[in-house]
PyMOL Python script that loads the backbone (N, CA, C, O; Angstrom):
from pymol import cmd

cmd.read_pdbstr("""\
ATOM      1  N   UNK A   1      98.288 173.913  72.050  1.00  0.00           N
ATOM      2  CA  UNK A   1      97.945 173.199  73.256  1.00  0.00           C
ATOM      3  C   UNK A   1      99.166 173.163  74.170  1.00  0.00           C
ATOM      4  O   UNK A   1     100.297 173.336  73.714  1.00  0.00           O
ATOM      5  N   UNK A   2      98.955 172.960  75.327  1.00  0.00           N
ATOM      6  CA  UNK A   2      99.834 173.215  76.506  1.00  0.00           C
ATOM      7  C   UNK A   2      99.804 171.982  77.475  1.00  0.00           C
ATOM      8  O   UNK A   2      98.739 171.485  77.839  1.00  0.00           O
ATOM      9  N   UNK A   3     100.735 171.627  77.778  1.00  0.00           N
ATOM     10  CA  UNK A   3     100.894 170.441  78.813  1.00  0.00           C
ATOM     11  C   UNK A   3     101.568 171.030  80.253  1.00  0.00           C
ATOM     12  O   UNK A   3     102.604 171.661  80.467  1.00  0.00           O
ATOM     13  N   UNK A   4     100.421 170.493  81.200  1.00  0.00           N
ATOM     14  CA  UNK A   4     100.669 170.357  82.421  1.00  0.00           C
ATOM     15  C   UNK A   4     100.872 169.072  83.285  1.00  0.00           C
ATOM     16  O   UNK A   4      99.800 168.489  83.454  1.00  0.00           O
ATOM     17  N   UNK A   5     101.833 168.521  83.821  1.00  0.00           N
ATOM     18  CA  UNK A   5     101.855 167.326  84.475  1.00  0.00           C
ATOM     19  C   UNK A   5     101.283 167.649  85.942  1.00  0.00           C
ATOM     20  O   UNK A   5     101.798 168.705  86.312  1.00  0.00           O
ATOM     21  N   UNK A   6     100.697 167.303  86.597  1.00  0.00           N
ATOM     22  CA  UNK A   6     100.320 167.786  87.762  1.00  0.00           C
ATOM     23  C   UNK A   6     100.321 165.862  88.641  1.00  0.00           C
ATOM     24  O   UNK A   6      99.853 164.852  88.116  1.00  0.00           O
ATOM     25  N   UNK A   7     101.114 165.970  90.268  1.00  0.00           N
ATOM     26  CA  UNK A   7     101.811 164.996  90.690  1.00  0.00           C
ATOM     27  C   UNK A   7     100.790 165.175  91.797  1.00  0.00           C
ATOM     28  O   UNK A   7     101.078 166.111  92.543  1.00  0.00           O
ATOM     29  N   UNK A   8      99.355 164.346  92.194  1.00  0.00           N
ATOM     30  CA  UNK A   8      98.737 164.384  93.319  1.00  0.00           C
ATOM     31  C   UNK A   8      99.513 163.484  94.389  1.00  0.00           C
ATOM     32  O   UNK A   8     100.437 162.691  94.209  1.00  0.00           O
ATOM     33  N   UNK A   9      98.814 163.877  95.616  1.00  0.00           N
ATOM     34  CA  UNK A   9      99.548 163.306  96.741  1.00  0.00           C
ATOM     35  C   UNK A   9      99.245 161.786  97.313  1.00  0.00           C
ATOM     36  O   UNK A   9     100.013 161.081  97.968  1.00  0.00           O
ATOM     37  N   UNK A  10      97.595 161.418  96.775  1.00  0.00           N
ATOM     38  CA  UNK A  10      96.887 160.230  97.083  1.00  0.00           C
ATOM     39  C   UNK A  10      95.987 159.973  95.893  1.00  0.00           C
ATOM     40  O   UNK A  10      96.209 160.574  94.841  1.00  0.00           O
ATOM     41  N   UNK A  11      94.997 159.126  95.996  1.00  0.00           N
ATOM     42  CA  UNK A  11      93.780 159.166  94.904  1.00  0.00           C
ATOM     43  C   UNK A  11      92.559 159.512  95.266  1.00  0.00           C
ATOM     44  O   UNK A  11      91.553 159.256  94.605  1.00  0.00           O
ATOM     45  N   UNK A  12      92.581 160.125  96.359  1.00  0.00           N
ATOM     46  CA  UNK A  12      91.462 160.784  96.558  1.00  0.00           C
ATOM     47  C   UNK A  12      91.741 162.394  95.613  1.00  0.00           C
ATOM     48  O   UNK A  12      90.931 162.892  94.831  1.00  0.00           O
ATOM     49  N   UNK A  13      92.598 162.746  95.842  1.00  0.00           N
ATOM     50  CA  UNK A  13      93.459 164.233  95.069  1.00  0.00           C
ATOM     51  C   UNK A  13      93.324 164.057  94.040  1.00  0.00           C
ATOM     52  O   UNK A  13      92.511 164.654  93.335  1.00  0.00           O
ATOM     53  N   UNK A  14      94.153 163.112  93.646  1.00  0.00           N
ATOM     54  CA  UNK A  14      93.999 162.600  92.012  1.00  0.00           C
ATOM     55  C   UNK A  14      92.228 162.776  91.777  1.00  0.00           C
ATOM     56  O   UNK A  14      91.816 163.915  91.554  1.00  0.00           O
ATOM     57  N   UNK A  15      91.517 161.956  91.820  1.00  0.00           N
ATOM     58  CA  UNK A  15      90.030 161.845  91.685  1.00  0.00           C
ATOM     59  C   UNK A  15      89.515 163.429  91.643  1.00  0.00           C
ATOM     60  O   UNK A  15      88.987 164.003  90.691  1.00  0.00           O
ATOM     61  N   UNK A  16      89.778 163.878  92.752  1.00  0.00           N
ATOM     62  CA  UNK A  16      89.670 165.068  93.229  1.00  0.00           C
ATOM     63  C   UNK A  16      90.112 166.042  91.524  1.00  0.00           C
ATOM     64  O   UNK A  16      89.266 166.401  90.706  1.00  0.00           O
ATOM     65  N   UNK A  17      90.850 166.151  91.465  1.00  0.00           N
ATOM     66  CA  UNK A  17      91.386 166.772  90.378  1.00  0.00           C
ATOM     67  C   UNK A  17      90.841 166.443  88.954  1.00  0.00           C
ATOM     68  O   UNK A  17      90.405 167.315  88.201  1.00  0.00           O
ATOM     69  N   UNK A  18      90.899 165.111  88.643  1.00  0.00           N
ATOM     70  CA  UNK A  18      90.324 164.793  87.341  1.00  0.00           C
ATOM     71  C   UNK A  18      88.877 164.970  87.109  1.00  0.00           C
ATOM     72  O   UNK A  18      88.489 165.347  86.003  1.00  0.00           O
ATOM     73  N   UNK A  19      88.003 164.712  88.122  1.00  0.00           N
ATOM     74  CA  UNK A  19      86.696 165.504  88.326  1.00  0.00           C
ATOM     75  C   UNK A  19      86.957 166.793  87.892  1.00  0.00           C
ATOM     76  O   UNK A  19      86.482 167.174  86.821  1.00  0.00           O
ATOM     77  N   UNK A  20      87.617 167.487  88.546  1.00  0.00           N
ATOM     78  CA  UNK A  20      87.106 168.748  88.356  1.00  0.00           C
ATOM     79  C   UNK A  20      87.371 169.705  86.879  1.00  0.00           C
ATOM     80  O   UNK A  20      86.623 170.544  86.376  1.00  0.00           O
ATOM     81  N   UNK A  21      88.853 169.176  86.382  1.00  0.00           N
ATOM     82  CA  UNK A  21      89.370 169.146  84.773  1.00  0.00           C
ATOM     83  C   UNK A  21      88.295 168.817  84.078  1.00  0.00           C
ATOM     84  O   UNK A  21      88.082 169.455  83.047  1.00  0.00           O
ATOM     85  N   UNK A  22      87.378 167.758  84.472  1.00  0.00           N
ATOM     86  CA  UNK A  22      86.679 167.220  83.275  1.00  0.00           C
ATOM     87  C   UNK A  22      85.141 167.828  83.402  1.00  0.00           C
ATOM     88  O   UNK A  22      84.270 167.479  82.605  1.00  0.00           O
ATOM     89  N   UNK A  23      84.934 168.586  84.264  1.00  0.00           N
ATOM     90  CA  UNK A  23      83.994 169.864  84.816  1.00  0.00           C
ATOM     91  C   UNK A  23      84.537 170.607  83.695  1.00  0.00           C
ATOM     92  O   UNK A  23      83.964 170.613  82.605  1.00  0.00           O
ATOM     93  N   UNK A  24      85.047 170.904  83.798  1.00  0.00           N
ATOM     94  CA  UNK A  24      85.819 172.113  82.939  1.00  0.00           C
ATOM     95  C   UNK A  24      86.045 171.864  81.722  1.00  0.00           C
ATOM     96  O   UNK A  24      86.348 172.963  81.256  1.00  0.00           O
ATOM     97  N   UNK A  25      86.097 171.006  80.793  1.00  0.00           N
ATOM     98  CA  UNK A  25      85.966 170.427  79.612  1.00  0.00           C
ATOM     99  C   UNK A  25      87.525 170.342  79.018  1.00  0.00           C
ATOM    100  O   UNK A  25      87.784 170.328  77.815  1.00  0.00           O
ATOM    101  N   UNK A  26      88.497 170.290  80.073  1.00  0.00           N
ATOM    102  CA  UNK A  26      90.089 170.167  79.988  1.00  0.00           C
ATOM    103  C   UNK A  26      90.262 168.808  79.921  1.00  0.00           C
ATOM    104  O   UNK A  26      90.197 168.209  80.995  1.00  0.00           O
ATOM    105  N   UNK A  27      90.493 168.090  78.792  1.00  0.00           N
ATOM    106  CA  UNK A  27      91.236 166.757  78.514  1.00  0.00           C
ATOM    107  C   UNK A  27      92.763 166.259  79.703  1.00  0.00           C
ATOM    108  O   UNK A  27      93.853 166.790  79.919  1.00  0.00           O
ATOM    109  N   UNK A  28      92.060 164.970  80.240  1.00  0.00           N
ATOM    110  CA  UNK A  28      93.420 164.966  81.428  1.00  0.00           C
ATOM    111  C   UNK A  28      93.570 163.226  80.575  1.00  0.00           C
ATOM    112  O   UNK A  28      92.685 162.617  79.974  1.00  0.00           O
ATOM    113  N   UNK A  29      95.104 162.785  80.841  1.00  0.00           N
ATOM    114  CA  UNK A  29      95.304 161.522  80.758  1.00  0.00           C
ATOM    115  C   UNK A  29      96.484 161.267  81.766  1.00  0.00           C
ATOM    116  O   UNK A  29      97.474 161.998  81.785  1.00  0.00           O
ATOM    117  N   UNK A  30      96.272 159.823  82.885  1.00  0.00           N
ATOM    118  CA  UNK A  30      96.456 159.142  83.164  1.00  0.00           C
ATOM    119  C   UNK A  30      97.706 158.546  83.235  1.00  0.00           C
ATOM    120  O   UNK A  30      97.637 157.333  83.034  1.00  0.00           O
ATOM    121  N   UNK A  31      99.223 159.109  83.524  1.00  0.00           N
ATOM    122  CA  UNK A  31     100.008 158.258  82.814  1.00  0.00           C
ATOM    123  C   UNK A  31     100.569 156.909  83.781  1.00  0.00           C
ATOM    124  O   UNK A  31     100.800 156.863  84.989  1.00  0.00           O
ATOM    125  N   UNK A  32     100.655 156.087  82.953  1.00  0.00           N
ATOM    126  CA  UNK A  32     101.223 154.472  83.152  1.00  0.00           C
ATOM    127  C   UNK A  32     102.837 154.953  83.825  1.00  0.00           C
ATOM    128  O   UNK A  32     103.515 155.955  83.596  1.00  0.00           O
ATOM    129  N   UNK A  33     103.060 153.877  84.648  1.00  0.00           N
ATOM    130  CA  UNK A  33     104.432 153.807  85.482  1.00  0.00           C
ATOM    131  C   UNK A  33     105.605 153.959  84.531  1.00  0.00           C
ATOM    132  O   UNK A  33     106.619 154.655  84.481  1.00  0.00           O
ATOM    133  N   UNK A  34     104.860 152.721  83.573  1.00  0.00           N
ATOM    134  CA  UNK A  34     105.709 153.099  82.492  1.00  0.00           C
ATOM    135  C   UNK A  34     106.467 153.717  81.846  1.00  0.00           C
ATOM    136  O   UNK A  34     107.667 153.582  81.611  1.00  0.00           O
ATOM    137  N   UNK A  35     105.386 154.750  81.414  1.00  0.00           N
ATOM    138  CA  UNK A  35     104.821 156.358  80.812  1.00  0.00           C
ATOM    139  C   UNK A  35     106.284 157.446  81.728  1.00  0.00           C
ATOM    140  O   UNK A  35     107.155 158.197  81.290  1.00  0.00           O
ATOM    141  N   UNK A  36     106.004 157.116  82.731  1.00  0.00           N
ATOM    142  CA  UNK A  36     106.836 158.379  83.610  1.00  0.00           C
ATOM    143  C   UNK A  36     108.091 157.854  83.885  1.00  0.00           C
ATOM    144  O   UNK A  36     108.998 158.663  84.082  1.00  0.00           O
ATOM    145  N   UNK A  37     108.350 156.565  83.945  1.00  0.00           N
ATOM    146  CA  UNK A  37     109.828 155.692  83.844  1.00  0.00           C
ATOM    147  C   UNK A  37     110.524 156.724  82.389  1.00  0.00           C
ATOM    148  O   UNK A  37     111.413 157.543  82.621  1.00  0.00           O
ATOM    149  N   UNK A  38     110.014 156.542  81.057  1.00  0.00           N
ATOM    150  CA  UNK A  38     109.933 156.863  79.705  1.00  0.00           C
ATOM    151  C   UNK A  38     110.704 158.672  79.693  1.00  0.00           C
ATOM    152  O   UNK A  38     111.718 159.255  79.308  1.00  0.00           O
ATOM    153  N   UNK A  39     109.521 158.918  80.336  1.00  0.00           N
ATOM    154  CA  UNK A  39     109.587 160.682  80.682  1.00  0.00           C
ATOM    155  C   UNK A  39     111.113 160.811  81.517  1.00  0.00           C
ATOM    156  O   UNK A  39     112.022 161.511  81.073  1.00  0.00           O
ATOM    157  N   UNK A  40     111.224 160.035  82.763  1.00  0.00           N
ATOM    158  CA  UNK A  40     112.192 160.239  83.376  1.00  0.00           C
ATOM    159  C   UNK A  40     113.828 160.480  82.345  1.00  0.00           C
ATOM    160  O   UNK A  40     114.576 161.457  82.305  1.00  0.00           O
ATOM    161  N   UNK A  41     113.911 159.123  81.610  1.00  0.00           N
ATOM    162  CA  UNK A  41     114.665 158.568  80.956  1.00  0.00           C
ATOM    163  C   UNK A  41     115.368 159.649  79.834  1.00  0.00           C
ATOM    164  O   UNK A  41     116.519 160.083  79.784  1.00  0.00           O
ATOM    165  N   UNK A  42     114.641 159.802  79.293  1.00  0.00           N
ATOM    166  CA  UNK A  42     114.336 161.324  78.513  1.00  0.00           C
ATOM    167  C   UNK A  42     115.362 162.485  78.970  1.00  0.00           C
ATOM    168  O   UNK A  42     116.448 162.808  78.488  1.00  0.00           O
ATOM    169  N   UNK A  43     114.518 163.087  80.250  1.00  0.00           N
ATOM    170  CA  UNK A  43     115.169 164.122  80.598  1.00  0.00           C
ATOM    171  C   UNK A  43     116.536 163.895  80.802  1.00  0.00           C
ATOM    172  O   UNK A  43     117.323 164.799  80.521  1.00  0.00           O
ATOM    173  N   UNK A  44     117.165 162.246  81.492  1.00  0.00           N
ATOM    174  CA  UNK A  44     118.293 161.869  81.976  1.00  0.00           C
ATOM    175  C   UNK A  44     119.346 162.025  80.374  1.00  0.00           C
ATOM    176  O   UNK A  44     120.493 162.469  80.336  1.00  0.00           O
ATOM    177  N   UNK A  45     118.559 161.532  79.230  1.00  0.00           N
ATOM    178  CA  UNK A  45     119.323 161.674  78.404  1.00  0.00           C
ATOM    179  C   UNK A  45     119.713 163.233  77.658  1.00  0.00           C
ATOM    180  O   UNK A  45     120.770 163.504  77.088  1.00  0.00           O
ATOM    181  N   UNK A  46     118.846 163.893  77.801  1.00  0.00           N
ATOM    182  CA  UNK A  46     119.424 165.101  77.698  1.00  0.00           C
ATOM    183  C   UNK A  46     120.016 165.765  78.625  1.00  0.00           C
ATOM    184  O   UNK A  46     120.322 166.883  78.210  1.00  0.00           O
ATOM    185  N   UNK A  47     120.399 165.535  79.985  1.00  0.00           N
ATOM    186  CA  UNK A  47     120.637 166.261  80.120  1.00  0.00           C
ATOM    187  C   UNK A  47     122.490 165.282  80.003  1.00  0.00           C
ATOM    188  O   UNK A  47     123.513 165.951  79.856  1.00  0.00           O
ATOM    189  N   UNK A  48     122.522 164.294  80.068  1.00  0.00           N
ATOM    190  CA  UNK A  48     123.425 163.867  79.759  1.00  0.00           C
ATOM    191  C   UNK A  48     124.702 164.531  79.017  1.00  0.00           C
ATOM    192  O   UNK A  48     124.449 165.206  78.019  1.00  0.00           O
ATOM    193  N   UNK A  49     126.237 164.379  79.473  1.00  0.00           N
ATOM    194  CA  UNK A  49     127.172 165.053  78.808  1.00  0.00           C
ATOM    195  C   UNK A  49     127.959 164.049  77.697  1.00  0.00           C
ATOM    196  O   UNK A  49     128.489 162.948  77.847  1.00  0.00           O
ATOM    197  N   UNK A  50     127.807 164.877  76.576  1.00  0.00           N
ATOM    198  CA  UNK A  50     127.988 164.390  75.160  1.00  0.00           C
ATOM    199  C   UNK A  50     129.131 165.229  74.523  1.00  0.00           C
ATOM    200  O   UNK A  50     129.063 165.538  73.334  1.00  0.00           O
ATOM    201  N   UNK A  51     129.914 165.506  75.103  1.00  0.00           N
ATOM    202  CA  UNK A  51     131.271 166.023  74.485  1.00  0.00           C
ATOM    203  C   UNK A  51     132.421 164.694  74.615  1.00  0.00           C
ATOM    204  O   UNK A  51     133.311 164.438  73.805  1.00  0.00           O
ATOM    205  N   UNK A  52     132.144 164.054  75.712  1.00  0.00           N
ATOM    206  CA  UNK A  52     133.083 163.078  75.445  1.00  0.00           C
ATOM    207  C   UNK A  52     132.765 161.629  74.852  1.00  0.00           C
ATOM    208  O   UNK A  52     131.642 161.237  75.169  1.00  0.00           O
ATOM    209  N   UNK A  53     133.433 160.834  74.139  1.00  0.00           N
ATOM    210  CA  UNK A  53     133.268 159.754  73.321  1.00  0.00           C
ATOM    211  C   UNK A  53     133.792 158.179  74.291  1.00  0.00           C
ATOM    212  O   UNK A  53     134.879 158.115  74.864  1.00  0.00           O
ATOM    213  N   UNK A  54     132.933 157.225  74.290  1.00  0.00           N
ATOM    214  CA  UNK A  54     133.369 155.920  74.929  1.00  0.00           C
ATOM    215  C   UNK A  54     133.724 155.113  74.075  1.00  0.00           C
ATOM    216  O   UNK A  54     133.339 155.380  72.937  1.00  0.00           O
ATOM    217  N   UNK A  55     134.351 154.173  74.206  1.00  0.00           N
ATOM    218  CA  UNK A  55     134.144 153.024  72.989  1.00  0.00           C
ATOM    219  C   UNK A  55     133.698 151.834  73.618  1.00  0.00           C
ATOM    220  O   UNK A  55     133.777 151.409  74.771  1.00  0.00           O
ATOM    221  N   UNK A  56     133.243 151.437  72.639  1.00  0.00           N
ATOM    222  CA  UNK A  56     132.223 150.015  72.357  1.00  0.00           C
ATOM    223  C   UNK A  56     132.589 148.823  73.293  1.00  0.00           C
ATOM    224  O   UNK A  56     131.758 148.014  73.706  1.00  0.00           O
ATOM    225  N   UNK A  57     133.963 148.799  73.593  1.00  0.00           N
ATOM    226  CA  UNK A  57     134.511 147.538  74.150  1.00  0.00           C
ATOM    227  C   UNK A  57     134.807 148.193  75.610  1.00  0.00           C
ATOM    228  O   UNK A  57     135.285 147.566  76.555  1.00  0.00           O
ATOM    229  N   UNK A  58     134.464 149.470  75.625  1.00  0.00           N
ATOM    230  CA  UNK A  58     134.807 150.045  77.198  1.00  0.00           C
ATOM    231  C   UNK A  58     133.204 149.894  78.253  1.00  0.00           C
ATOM    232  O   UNK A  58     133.064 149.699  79.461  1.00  0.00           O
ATOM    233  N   UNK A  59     132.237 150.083  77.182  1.00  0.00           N
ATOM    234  CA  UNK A  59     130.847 150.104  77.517  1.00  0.00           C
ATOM    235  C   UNK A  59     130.710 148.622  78.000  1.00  0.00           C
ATOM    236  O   UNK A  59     130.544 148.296  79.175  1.00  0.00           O
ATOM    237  N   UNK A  60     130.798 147.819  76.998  1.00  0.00           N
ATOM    238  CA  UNK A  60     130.330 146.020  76.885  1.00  0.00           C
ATOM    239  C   UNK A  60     130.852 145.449  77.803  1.00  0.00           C
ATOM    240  O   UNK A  60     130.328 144.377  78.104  1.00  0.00           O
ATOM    241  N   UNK A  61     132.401 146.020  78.843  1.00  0.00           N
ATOM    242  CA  UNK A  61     132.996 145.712  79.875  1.00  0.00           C
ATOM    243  C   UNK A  61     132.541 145.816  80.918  1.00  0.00           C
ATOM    244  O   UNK A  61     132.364 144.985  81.809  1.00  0.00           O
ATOM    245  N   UNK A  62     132.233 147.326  80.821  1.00  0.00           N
ATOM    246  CA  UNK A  62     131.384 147.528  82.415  1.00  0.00           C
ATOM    247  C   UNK A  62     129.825 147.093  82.608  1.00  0.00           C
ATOM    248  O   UNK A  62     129.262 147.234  83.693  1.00  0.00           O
ATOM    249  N   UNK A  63     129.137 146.517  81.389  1.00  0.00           N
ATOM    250  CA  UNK A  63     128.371 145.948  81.629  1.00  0.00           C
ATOM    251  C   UNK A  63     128.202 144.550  81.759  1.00  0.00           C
ATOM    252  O   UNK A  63     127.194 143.916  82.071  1.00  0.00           O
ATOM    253  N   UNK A  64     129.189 144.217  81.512  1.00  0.00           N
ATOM    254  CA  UNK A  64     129.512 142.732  81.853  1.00  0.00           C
ATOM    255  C   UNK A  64     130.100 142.222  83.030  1.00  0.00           C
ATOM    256  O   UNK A  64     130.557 141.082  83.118  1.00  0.00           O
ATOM    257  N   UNK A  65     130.089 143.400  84.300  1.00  0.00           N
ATOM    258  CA  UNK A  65     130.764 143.100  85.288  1.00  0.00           C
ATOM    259  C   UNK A  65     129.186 142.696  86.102  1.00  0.00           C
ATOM    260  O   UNK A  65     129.052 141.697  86.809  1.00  0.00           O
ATOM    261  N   UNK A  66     128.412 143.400  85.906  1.00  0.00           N
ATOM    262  CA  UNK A  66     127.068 143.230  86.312  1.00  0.00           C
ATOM    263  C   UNK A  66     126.170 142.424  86.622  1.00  0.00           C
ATOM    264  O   UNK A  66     125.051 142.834  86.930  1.00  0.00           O
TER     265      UNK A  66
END
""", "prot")
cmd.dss("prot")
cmd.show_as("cartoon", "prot")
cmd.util.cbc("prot")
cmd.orient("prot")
């Protein structure tokens, strides 16, 4: 199976689209704000650079300025 995310422009499009997937007997789901916050997050962490090392009390600082 194959995943396509497809990003309509309004909900008429959207509507527009899921009609017609489900014409077609192509399973579509819906994703929650959530859902694509999640997805975003994801990609940010990979693509993230992981050669260099922080420490614990350098992190807990700058989030404590916040």
């Amino acid at each position: 199976m194959e995943t396509i995310i497809i990003t309509a422009k309004n909900k008429k499009e959207s509507s527009f689209i899921a009609k017609l997937l489900k014409k077609l007997n192509i399973e579509i789901k819906v994703l929650t704000e959530e859902e694509k916050e999640e997805i975003g997050l994801i990609k940010l962490m990979k693509q993230a650079d992981r050669t260099q090392k922080i420490s614990r009390e350098k992190v807990m600082a700058h989030l404590s300025k916040k």
